[in-house]
C-alpha positions, 0 to 999 in steps of 0.5 A: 566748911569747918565745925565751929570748934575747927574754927576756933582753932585756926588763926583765922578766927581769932585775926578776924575776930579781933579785927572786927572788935577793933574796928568796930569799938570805935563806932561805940565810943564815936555814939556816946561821947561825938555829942560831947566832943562837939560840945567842947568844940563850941558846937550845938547839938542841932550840928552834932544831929545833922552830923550823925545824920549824915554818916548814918546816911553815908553809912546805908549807902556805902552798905551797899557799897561795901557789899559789892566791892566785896563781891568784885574785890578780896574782902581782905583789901576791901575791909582794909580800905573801908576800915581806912576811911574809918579810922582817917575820919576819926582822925579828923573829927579829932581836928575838926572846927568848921562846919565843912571838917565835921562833914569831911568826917561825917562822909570818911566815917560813914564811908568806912563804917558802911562799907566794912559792915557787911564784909566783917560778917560775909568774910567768915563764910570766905574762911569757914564755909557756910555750915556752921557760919551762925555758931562761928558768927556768934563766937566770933562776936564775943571778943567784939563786943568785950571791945566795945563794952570798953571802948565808950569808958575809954574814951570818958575815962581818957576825956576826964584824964586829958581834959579833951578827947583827943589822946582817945580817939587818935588811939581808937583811930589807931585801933581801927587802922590796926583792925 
């Protein structure tokens, strides 16, 4: 049961910290800009809509995954296999151009996303006890959202630069593996 304060000082804090930002940024750039990637791509929006349905829907239920592999597994291994399946369907959305590849990333996405979800917040309690989990929650979350705020220009930025996507999401992907 470490303070906040003890947190902050332990390597700990700022590896699952900066993991969690890493892992999380590409959920950001994945919401603004998959409309224009499958746009690009020669897709509809009604494709684009049913494909956001479907890792929204893999994502619920691989919540509940996540949360009971994180009971039977170290979170650790857990998180690495989840943010895996994260990062292998961005890679895929990169190369999608059937109706079966943009569910092949649909299902790898929301898998990952869902099932990291409730270990990147149920982790700090395993390395800083439940005492002040909330405050060291809170802090833990700051570096995590500076990643997301960039993330979304990133990509539009890298999109503008590129001319496609590509070159971003193999970097976010690659950002996630990392985290």
């Amino acid at each position: 049961d470490l303070t906040a304060g003890e947190a902050v000082r332990t390597a700990a804090f700022w590896l699952i910290s900066v993991g969690h930002g890493l892992t999380a940024m590409v959920i950001l750039a994945i919401m603004a800009h998959v409309g224009l990637l499958l746009e690009d791509a020669g897709f509809s929006i009604q494709t684009t809509a049913w494909i956001v349905s479907v890792y929204t829907g893999v994502s619920m239920i691989f919540q509940l995954v996540g949360g009971y592999a994180g009971d039977r597994v170290p979170k650790r291994i857990a998180l690495f296999v989840f943010s895996t399946l994260q990062a292998l369907g961005v890679v895929v959305l990169t190369f999608a151009t059937t109706i079966p590849s943009l569910l092949l990333f649909a299902v790898l996405f929301g898998a990952g996303f869902g099932g990291r979800n409730p270990l990147t917040i149920a982790i700090r309690g395993d390395y800083f006890g439940q005492a002040s989990f909330g405050k060291i929650l809170g802090l833990s979350t700051v570096p995590m959202n500076l990643f997301m705020i960039l993330a979304p220009p990133f990509a539009g930025w890298m999109r503008d630069v590129q001319g496609d996507y590509i070159l971003a999401f193999w970097v976010l992907a690659g950002c996630s593996f990392a985290g």
